[in-house]
GURO-335856 format. One record per residue (C-alpha): residue number from 1; residue in three letters; x, y, z. Coordinates in Angstrom, 3 decimals, always signed. Layout:
{atom NUM, Ala, {X, Y, Z}};
...
//
This chain:
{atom 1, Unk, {-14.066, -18.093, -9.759}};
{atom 2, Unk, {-15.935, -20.072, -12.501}};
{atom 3, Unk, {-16.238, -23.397, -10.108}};
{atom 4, Unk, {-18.417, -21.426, -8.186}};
{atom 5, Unk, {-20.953, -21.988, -10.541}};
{atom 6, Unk, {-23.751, -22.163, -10.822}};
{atom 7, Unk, {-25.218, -20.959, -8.106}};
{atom 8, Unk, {-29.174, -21.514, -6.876}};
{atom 9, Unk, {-30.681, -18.740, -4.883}};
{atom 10, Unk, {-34.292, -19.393, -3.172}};
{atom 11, Unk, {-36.040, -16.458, -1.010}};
{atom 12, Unk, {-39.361, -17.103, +0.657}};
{atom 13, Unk, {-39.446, -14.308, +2.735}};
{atom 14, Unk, {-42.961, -12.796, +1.917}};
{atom 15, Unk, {-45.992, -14.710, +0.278}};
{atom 16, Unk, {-44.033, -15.020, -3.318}};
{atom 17, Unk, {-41.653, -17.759, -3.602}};
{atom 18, Unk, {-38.468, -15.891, -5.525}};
{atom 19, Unk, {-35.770, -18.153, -6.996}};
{atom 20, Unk, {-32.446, -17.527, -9.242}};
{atom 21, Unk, {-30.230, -19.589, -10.899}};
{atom 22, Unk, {-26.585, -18.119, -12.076}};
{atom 23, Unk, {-24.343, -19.959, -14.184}};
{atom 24, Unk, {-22.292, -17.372, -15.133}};
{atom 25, Unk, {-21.281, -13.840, -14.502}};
{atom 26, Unk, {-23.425, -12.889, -17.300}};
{atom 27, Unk, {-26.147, -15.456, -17.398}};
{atom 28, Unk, {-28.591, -15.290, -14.663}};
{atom 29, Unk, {-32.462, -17.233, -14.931}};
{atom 30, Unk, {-34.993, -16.038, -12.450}};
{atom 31, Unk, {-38.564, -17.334, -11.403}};
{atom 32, Unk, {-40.922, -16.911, -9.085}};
{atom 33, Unk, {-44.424, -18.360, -7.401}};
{atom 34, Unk, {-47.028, -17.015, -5.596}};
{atom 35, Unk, {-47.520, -19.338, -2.079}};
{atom 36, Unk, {-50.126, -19.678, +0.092}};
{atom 37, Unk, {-51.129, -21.839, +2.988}};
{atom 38, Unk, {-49.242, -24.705, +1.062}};
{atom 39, Unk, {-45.879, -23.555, +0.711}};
{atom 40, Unk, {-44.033, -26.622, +0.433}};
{atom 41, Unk, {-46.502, -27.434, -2.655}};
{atom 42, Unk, {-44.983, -24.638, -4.644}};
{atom 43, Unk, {-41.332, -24.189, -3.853}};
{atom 44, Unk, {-39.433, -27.895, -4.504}};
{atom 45, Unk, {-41.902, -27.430, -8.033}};
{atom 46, Unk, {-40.374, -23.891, -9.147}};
{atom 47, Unk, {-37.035, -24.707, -8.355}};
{atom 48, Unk, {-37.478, -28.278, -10.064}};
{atom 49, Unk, {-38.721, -26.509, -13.188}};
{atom 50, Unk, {-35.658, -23.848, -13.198}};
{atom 51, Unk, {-33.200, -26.329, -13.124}};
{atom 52, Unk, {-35.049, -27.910, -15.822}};
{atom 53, Unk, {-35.576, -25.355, -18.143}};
{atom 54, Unk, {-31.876, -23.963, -17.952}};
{atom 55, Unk, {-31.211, -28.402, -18.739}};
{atom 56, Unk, {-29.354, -28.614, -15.202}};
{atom 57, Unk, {-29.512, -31.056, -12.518}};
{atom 58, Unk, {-29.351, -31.154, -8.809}};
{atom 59, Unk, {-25.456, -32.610, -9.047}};
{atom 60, Unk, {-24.524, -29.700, -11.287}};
{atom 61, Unk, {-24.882, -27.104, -8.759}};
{atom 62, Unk, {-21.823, -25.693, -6.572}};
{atom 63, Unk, {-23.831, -23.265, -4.524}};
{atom 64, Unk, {-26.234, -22.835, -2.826}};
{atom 65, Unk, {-27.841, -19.348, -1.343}};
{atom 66, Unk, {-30.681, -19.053, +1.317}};
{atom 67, Unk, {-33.246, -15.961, +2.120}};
{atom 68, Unk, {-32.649, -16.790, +5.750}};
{atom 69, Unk, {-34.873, -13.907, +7.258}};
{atom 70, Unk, {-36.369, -12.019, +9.016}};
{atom 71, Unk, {-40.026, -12.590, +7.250}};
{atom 72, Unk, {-42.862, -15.006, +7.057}};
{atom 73, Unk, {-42.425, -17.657, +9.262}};
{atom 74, Unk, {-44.237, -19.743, +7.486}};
{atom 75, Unk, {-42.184, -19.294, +4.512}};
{atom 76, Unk, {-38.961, -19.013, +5.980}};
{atom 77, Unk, {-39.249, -22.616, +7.947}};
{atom 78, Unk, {-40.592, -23.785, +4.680}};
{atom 79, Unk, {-37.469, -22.409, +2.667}};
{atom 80, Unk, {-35.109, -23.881, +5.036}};
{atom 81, Unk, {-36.666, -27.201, +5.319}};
{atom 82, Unk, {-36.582, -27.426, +1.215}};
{atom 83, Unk, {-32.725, -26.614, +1.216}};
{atom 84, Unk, {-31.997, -28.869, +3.979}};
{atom 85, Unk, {-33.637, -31.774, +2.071}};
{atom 86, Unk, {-32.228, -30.785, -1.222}};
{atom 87, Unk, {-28.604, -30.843, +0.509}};
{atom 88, Unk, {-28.824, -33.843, +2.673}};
{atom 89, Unk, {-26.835, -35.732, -0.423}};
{atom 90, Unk, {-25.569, -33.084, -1.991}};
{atom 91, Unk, {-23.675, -31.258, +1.060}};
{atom 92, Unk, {-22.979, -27.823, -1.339}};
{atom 93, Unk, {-22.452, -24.864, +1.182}};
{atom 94, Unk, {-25.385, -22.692, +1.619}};
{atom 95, Unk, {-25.036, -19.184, +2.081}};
{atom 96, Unk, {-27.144, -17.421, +4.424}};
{atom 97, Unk, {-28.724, -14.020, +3.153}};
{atom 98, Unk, {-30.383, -11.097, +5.118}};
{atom 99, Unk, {-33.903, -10.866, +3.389}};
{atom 100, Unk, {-33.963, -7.223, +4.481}};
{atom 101, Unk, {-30.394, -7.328, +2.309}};
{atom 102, Unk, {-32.351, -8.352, -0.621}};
{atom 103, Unk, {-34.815, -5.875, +0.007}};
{atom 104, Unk, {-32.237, -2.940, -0.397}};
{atom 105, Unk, {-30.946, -3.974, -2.939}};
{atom 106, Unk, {-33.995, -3.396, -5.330}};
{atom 107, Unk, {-32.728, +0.193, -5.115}};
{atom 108, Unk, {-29.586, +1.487, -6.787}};
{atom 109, Unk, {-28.269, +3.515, -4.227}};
{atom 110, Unk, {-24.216, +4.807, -3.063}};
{atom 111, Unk, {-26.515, +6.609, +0.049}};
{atom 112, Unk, {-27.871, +4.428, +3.402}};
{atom 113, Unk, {-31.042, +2.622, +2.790}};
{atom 114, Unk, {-33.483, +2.143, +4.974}};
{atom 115, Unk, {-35.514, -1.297, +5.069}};
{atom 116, Unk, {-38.964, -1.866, +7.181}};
{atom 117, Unk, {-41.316, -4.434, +6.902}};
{atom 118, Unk, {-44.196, -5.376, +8.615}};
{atom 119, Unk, {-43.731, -7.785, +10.792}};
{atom 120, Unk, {-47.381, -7.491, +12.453}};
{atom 121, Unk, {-48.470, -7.409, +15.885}};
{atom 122, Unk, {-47.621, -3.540, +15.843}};
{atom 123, Unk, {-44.472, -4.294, +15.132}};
{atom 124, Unk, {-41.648, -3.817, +12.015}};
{atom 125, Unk, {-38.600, -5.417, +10.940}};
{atom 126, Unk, {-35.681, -2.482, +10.675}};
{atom 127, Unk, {-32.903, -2.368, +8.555}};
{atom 128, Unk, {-30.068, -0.122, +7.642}};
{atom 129, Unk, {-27.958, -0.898, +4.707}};
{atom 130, Unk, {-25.097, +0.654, +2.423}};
{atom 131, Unk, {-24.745, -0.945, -1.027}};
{atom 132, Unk, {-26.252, -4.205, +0.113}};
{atom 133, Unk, {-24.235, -4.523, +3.719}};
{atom 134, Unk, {-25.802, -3.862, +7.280}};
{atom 135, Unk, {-25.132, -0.379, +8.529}};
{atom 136, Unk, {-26.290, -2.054, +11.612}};
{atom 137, Unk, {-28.216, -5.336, +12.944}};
{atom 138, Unk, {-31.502, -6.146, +11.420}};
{atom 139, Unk, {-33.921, -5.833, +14.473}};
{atom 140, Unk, {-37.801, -6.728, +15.319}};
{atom 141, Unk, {-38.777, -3.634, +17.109}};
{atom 142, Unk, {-42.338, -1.719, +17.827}};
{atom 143, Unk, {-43.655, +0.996, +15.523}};
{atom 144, Unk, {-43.732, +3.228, +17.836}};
{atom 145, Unk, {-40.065, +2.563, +18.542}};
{atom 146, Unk, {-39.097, +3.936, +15.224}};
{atom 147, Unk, {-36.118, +6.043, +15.656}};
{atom 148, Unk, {-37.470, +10.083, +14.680}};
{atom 149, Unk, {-35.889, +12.061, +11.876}};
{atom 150, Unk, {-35.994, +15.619, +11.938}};
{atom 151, Unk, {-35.413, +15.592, +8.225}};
{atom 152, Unk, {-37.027, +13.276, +5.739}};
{atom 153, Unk, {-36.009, +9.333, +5.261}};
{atom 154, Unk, {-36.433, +7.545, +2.480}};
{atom 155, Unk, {-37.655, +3.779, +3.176}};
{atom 156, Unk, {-37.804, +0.855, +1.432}};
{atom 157, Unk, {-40.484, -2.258, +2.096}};
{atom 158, Unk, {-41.883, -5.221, +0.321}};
{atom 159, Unk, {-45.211, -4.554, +0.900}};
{atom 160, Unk, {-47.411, -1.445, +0.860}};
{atom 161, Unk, {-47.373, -1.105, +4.307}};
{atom 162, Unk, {-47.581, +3.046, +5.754}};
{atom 163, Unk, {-45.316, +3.777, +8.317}};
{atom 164, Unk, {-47.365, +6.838, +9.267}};
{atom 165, Unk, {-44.582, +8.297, +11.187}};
{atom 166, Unk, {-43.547, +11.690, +10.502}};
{atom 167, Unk, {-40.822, +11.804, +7.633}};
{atom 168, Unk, {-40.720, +8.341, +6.485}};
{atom 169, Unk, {-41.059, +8.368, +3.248}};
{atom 170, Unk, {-41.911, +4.675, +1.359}};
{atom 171, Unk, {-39.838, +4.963, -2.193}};
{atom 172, Unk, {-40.476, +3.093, -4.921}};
{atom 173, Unk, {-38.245, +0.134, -6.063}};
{atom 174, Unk, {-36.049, -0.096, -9.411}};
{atom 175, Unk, {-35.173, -3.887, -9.619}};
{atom 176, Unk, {-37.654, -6.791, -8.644}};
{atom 177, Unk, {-36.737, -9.330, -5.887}};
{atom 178, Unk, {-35.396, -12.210, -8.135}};
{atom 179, Unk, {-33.047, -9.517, -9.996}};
{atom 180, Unk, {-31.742, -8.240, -6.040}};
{atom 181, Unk, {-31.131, -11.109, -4.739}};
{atom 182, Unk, {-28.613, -12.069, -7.888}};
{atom 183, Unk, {-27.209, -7.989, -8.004}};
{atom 184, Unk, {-26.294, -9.109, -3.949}};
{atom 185, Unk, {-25.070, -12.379, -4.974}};
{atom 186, Unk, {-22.862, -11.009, -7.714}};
{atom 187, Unk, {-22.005, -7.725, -5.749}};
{atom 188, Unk, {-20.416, -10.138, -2.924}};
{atom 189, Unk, {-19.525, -13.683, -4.387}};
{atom 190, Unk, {-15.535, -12.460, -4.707}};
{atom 191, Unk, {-15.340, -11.662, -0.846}};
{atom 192, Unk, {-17.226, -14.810, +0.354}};
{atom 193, Unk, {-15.188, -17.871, +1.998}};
{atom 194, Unk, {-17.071, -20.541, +0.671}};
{atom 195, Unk, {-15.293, -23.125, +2.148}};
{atom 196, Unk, {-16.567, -21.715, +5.528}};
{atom 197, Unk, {-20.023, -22.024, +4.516}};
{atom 198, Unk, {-22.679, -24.373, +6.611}};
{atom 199, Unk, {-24.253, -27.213, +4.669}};
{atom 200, Unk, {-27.731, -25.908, +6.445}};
{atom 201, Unk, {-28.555, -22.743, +7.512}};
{atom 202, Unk, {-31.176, -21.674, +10.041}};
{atom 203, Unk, {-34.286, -19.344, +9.826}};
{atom 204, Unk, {-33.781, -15.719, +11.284}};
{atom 205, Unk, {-37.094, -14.909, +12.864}};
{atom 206, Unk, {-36.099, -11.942, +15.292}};
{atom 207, Unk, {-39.634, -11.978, +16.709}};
{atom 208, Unk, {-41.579, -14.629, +18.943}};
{atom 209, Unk, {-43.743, -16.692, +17.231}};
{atom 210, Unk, {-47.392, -16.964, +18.682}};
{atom 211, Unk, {-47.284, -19.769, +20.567}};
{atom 212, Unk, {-44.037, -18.566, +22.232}};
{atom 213, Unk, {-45.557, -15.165, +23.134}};
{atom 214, Unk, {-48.338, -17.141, +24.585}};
{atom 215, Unk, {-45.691, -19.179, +27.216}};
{atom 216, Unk, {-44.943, -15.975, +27.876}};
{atom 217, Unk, {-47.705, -14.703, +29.304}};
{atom 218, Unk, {-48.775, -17.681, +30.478}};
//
């Protein structure tokens, strides 16, 4: 499946701006960015200066792979909005990524993983994975909703955000995000039916945005 390549994975999921570029099975160039208020100021840049760097161009690409939530909103609107403008002329299919997928796999693990991440207003994102796919759907619940153990769970999140429920246990991770998102991308590239692929893909949010939970209650 060489014609696949190469392939240029962005995740904006949390305040850092990860990116990867794979040409090959073996040759994989990662970078990253921190982001702030001014996302959009950061991401087309890093991107920009892989391709540069690895002497590609925008019409050498055959892929293209999307952090597509849940997360910042900010930064997930922002990551979207920068794929959809990079692929208005170059219509590549974009493939659509779980960020809580990533997440997992920063762990090397044969065993269930769990994923949580704050998602703020008392609330976490919850997922369940095996080996990098969902043991069930990502979900946008309240803490206190957190399903009980009576034995301990290891968790894994992006942050260091405390659970403070009773055996949920944070672990630490093994690979950073960059190097997950490409062990996912290899791990599942052989299964995926590219030709099926969108030429944009949407933001996952799972939870109301503040202005939404406001016409809500108005």
């Amino acid at each position: 499946m060489t014609d696949i390549y190469p392939i240029l994975a962005l995740d904006v999921s949390t305040n850092i701006a990860h990116a990867c570029l794979i040409t090959s099975k073996n040759k994989i160039f990662h970078a990253q960015s921190k982001v702030g208020q001014h996302h959009s100021d950061s991401v087309l840049p890093l991107l920009e200066k892989l391709l540069q760097d690895t002497e590609l161009t925008w019409t050498d690409l055959k892929l293209l792979a999307l952090a597509q939530g849940p997360g910042s909103f900010t930064g997930l609107r922002v990551a979207a909005a920068t794929m959809a403008g990079i692929n208005s002329s170059l219509q590549l299919p974009i493939w659509g990524i779980s960020s809580l997928a990533i997440t997992s796999m920063q762990l090397e693990s044969d065993e269930k993983i769990w994923v949580v991440e704050d998602a703020r207003s008392h609330e976490v994102f919850l997922g369940c994975y095996q080996q990098g796919l969902a043991q069930q759907h990502d979900q946008c619940i309240p803490i206190n909703a957190i399903p009980h153990h009576d034995t301990p769970v290891h968790y894994l999140c992006s942050t260091d955000f405390d659970l403070h429920q009773d055996n949920w246990q944070q672990t630490s991770f093994q690979y950073s995000r960059h190097q997950a998102m490409s062990r996912f991308i290899l791990k599942y590239i052989k299964g995926l039916n590219i030709q099926a692929l969108p030429t944009q893909v949407q933001p996952v949010y799972l939870q109301l945005s503040q202005a939404e939970r406001q016409l809500q209650h108005a």
